[in-house]
VMD Tcl script that draws the C-alpha trace (Angstrom):
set ca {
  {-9.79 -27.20 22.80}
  {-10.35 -23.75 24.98}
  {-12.86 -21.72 23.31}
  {-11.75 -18.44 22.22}
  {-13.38 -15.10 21.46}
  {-11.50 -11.89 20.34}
  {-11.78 -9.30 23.02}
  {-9.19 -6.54 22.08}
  {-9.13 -3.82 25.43}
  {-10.42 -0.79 24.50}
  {-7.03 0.84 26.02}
  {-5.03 -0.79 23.27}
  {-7.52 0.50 20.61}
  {-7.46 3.80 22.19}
  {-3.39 4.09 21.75}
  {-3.71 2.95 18.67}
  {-5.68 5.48 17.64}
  {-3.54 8.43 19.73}
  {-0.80 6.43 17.77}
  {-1.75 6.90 14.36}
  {-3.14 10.71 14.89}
  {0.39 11.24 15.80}
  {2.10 9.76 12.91}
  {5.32 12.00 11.72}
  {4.72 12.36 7.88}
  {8.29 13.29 6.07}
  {7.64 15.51 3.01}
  {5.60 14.44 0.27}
  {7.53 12.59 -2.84}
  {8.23 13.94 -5.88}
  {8.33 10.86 -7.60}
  {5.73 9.06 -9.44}
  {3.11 6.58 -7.11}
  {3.98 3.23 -5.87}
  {7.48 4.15 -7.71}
  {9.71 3.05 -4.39}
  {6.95 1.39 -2.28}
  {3.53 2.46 -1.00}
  {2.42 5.47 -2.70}
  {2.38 8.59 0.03}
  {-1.20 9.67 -0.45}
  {-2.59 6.61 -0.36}
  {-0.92 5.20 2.68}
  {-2.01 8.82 4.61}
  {-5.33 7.83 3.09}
  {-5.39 4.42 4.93}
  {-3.72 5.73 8.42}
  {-6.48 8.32 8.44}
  {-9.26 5.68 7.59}
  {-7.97 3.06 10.43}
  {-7.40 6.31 13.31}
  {-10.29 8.05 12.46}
  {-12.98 5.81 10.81}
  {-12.50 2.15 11.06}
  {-14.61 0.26 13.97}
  {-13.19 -2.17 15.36}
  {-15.48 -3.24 17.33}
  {-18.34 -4.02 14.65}
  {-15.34 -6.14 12.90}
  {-14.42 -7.84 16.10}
  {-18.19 -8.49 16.35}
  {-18.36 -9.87 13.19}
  {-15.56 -12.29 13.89}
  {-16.59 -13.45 16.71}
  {-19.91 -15.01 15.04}
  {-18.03 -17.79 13.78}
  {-16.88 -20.54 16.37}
  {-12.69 -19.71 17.37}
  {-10.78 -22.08 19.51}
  {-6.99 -22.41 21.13}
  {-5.22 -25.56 21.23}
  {-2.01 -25.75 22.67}
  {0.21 -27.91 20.52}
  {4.54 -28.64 20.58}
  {4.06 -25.58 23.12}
  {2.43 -23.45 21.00}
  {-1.07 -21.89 21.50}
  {-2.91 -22.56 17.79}
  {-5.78 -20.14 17.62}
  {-8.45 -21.40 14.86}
  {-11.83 -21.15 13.57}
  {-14.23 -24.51 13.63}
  {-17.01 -24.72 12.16}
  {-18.93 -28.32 11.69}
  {-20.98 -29.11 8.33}
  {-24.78 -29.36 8.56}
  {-26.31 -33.07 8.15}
  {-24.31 -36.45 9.16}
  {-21.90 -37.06 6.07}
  {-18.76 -34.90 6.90}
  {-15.74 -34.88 5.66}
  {-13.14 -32.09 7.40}
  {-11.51 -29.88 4.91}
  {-8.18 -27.65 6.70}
  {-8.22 -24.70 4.58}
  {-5.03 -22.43 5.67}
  {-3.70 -18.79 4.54}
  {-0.35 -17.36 3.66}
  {1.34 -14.17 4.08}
  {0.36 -11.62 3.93}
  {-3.23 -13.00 4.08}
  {-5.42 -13.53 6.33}
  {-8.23 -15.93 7.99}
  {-11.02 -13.08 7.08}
  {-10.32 -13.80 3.20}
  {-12.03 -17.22 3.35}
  {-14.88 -16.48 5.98}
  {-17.04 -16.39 3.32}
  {-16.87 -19.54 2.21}
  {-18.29 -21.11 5.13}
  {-22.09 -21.03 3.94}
  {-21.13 -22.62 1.14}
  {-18.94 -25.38 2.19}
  {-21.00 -26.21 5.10}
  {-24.57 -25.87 4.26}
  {-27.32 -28.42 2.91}
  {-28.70 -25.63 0.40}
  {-25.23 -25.05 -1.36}
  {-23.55 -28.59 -0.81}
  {-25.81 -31.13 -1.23}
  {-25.81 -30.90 -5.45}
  {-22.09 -30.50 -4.96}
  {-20.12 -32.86 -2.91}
  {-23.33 -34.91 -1.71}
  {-21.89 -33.93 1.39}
  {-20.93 -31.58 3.88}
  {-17.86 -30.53 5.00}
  {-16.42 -29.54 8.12}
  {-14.05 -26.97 8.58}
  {-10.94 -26.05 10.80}
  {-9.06 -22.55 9.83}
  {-5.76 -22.13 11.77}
  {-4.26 -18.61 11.90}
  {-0.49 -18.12 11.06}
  {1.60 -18.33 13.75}
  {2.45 -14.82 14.97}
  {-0.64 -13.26 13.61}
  {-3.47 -14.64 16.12}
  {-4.00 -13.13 19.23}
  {-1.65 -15.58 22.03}
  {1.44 -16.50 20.86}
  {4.80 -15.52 22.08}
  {7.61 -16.73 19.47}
  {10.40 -14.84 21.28}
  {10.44 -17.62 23.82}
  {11.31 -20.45 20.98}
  {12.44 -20.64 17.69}
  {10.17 -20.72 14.75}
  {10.54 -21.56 11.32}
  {9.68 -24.02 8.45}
  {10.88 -26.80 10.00}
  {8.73 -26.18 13.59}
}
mol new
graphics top color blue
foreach p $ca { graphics top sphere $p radius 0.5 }
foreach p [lrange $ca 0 end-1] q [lrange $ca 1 end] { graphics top cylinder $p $q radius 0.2 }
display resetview
């Protein structure tokens, strides 16, 4: 296991940000929200918030507080999030997402899958925790060079 921290350069952050100031709107709809996809206002809403407002940084920071690891596996670099149960009676629990989900929707579990104040009326126990990321979301992998599917 390499340890892992995300550490996105600020040059990509600052293209992204050119990027999205730069987005070519077509003309607004005429046709009732959310009627053929993402409703126009609201997606112009959330481009603004991410190139204008969002920091990145404070949510890279808070990411990076829990412990994030790459193993390399079949060829594959698995980036994941590890984080071992207080006391001496673990058991490991994988807890994974889907798409389009994410790692960041079960962060908040940790505490209470992991601590002595929230397990020990529970389980008796603590629990030990490995998150993977989805393949092609996490921040090393290259599928282009292989192919990838349900059967991988």
């Amino acid at each position: 296991m390499e340890p892992f921290k995300i550490s996105i350069p600020e040059q990509q952050l600052h293209d992204l940000s050119i990027r999205l100031k730069q987005v070519r709107w077509p003309s607004s709809f005429s046709i009732e929200p959310w009627a053929l996809g993402t409703d126009y206002s609201f997606l112009k809403g959330l481009v603004d918030y991410w190139g204008s407002e969002y920091n990145w940084r404070e949510q890279e920071a808070w990411l990076n507080r829990f412990p994030q690891f790459i193993e390399h596996v079949d060829g594959f670099d698995i980036h994941f999030v590890h984080v071992r149960g207080e006391g001496t009676s673990e058991r490991p629990l994988l807890l994974t997402h889907g798409w389009p989900g994410s790692l960041v929707e079960m962060l908040e579990l940790i505490p209470y899958l992991t601590t002595h104040r929230y397990m020990v009326d529970i389980l008796k126990r603590h629990l030990t925790l490995l998150f993977p990321l989805c393949q092609a979301l996490h921040f090393r992998v290259n599928l282009h060079d292989r192919e990838w599917g349900p059967n991988t």
